[in-house]
C-alpha positions in Angstrom: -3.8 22.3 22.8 -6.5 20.2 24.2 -6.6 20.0 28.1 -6.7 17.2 29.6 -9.2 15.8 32.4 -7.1 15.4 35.9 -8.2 12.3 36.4 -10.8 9.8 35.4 -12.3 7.0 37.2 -9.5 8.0 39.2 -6.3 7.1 37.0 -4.8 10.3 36.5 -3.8 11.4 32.6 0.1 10.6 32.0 1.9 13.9 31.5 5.1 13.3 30.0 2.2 11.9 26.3 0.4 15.5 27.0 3.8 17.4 26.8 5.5 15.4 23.6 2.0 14.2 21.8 -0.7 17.1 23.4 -2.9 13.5 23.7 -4.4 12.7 26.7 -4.1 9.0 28.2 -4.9 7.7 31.3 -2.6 4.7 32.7 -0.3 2.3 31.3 -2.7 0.6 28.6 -3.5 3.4 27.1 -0.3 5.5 27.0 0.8 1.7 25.5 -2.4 1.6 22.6 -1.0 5.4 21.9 2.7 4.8 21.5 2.0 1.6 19.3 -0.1 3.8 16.9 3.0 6.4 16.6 5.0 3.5 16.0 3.1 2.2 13.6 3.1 5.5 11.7 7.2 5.4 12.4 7.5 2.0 10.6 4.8 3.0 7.3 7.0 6.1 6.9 10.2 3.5 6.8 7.9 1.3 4.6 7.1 2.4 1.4 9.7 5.9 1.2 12.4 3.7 0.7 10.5 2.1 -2.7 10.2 5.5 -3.9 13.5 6.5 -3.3 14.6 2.9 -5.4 12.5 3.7 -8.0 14.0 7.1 -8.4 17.8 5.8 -8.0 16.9 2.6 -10.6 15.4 4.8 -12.6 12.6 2.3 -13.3 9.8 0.5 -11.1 9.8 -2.4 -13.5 10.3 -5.3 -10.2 6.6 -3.8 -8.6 3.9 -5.0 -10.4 1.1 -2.4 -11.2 -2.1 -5.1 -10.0 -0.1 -4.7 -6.6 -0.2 -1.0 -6.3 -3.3 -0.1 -7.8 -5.2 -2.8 -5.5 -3.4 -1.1 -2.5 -3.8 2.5 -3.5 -8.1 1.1 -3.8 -7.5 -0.6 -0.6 -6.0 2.8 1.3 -8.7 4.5 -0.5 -11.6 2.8 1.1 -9.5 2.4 4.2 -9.3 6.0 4.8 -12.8 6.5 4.2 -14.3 3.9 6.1 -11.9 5.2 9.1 -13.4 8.7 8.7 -17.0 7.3 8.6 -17.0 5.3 11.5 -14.8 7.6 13.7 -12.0 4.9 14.2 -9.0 6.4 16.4 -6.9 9.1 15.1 -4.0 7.5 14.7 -6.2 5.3 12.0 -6.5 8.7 10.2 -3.2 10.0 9.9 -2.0 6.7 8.5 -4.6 6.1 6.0 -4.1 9.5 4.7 -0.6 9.1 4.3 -0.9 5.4 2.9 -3.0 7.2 -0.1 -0.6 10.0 -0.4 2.7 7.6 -0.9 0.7 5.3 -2.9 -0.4 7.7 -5.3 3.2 8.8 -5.9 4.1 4.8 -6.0 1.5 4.3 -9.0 2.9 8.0 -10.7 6.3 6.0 -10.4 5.4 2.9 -12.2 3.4 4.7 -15.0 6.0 7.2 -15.6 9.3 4.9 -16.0 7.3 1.8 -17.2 5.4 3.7 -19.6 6.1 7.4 -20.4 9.8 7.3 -19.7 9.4 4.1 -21.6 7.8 5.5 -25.1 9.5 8.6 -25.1 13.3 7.3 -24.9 14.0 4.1 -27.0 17.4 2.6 -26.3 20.1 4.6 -28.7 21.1 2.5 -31.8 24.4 2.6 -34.0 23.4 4.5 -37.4 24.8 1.7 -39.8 23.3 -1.2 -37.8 19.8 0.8 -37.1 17.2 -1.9 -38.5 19.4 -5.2 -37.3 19.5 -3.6 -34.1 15.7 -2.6 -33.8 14.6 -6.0 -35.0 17.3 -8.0 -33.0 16.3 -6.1 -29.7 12.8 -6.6 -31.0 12.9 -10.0 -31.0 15.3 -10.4 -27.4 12.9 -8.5 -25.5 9.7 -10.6 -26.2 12.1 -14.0 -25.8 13.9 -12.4 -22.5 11.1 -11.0 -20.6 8.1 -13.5 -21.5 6.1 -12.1 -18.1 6.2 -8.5 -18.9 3.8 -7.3 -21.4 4.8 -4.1 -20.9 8.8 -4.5 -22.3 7.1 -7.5 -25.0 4.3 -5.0 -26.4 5.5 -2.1 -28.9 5.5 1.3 -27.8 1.6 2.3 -29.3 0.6 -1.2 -27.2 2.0 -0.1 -24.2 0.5 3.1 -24.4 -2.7 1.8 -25.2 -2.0 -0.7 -22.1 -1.5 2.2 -19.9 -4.2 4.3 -20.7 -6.7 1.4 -19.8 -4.9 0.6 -16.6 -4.9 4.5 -15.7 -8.6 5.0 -16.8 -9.5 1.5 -15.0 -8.1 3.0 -11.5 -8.5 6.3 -11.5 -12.3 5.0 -12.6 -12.8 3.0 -9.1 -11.3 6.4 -7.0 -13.6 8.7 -8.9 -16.8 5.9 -7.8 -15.5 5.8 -4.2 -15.0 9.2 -4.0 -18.6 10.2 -5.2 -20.7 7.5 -4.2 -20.0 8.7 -0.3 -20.8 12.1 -0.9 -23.8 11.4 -2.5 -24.9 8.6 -0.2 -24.3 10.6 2.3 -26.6 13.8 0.9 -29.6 11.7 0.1 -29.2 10.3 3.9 -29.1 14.0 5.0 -32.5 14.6 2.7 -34.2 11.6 4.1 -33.8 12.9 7.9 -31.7 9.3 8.2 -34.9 7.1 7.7 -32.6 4.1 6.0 -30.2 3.2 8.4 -28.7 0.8 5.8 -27.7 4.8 4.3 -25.9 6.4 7.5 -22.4 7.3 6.9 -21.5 4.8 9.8 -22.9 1.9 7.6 -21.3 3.2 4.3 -18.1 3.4 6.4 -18.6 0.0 7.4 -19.1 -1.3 3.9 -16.0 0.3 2.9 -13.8 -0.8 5.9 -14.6 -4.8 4.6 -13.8 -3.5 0.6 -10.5 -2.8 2.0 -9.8 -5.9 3.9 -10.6 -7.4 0.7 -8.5 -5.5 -1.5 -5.7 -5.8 1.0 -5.8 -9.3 1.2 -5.7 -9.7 -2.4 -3.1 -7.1 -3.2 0.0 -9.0 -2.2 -0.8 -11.7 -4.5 0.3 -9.9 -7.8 3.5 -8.8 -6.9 3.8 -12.3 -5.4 3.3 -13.8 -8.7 5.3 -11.9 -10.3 8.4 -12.2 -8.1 7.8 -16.2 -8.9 7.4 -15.7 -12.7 10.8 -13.8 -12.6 12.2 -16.2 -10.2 13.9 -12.6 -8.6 12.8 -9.7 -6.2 15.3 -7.2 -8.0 14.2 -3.4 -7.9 12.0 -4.2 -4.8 13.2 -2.5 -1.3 13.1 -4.8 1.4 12.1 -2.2 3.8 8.6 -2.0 1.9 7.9 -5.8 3.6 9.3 -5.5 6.4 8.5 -2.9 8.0 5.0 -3.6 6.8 4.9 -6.2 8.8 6.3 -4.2 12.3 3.9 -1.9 11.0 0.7 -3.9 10.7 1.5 -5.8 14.1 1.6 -2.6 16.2 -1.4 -1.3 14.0 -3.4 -4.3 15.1 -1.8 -4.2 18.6 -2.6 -0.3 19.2 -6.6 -1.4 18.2 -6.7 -4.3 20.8 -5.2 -3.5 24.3 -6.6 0.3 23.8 -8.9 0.2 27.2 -11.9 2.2 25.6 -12.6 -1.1 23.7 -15.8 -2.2 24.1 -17.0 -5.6 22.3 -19.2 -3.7 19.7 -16.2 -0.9 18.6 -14.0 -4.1 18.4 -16.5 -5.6 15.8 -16.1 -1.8 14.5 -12.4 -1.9 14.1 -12.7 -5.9 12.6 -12.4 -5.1 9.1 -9.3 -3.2 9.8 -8.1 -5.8 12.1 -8.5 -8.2 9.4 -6.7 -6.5 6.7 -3.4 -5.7 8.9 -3.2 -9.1 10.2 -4.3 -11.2 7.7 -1.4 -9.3 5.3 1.2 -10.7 7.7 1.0 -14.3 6.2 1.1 -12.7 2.2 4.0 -10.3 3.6 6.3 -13.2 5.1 5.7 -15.1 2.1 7.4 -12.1 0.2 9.9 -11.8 3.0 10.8 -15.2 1.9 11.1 -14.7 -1.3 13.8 -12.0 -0.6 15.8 -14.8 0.9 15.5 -17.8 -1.5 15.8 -14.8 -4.4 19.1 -13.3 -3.4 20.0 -16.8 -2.7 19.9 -18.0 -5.6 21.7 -14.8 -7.4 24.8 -15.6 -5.4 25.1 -18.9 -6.1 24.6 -17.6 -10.2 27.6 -15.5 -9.5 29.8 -17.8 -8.0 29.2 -20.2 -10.9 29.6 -17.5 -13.6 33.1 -16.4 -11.4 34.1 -19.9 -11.1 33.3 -20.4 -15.3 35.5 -17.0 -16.0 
């Protein structure tokens, strides 16, 4: 366990963090940064479990959109590296590897039931009505679900469709995942004469890939819950508590007292990409409302109609 310094510039290190957390903080803004990046790792691990636990019960993970997840698994990816390259905080760390872990299994999900699952078990048809079934479900699926290529396509198209998706993503994380090696190496064999080649710049360049992809990852699933005009097989959790948790992500970065003007400009990217979600987040939040509105009031009408 590390020990912890007494006292510095007199403040004396808060014991009751060293006992529970083994961290070391010294007076009331720090022990506060601290406890806001543990809560933001409490409300990520409230986040997106739930999703994979609605996925498994549904049986399907036809209401995410795949654009969404893949642009947020490449978004954790490079989040996670560009933490590790420019030595954010550790509580940065342990999210972003968890992020990627959860993702990955979110993506696995979607490709599974949407795809494999899909292929492999076609809906059971009566023997003497085998063709007028398979043409009559044929033709309901393309008319019912206009948005969803993946339920319109036939079974070789979707497989086709989810090969290139696959190969596309798994593509970008086999790039990310050499380029910094390799970057990294040739900076090593230079004796760092290209400072545009330090890991501390590649990790910068990442950290502002991510904020990109994150911004643009709610968008797709956005769309989608529009085009369907429902948010059915989503867990509300997932937005919600992406929101508590990117607020006391952001919030842990800013009132932590070792801040200094240039590690603020450091942690930008990052500060970026958990705030600027918030907006794309709420916007989904609403959804949920207007959504399960409007499913009641279908009910009450199809009740009132019976």
């Amino acid at each position: 366990m590390t020990q912890c310094i007494p006292t510095k510039d007199g403040i004396p290190y808060t014991r009751w963090i060293y006992y529970i957390f083994g961290d070391c903080t010294y007076g009331t803004q720090d022990t506060a940064s601290l406890l806001l990046g543990y809560f933001s790792i409490l409300f990520w691990l409230n986040a997106q479990l739930p999703q994979v636990i609605e996925n498994y019960r549904r049986g399907t993970a036809k209401g995410l959109s795949f654009n969404f997840l893949s642009i947020w698994l490449a978004g954790d990816v490079a989040n996670l590296v560009g933490c590790v390259l420019t030595g954010q905080l550790p509580f940065q760390r342990y999210l972003g590897t968890y992020f990627v872990l959860v993702d990955i299994t979110l993506v696995a999900q979607y490709i599974y039931y949407c795809h494999i699952k899909h292929v492999d078990t076609p809906p059971p048809t009566k023997p003497d009505q085998h063709e007028h079934d398979a043409s009559s479900s044929s033709s309901s699926t393309a008319s019912s679900s206009p948005f969803s290529s993946s339920l319109a396509n036939s079974p070789s198209q979707s497989t086709v469709t989810s090969g290139k998706k696959v190969t596309s993503v798994l593509g970008l994380f086999f790039f990310m995942g050499y380029q910094v090696p390799r970057s990294t190496l040739s900076t090593q064999q230079d004796d760092l004469t290209s400072q545009s080649l330090d890991p501390v710049t590649i990790g910068f360049i990442f950290a502002w890939i991510c904020t990109c992809l994150y911004l643009m990852s709610r968008v797709p699933q956005i769309a989608k819950n529009y085009r369907r005009q429902s948010v059915e097989g989503l867990a509300p959790s997932l937005f919600i508590f992406a929101v508590l948790g990117n607020l006391t992500y952001a919030l842990g970065i800013l009132i932590h007292p070792g801040q200094t003007r240039a590690s603020l400009m450091d942690a930008l990217p990052y500060l970026l990409g958990s705030a600027g979600t918030l907006m794309f987040d709420f916007t989904i939040f609403l959804q949920f409302v207007w959504y399960t509105r409007l499913k009641r009031q279908r009910e009450r009408k199809r009740i009132t109609v019976v």
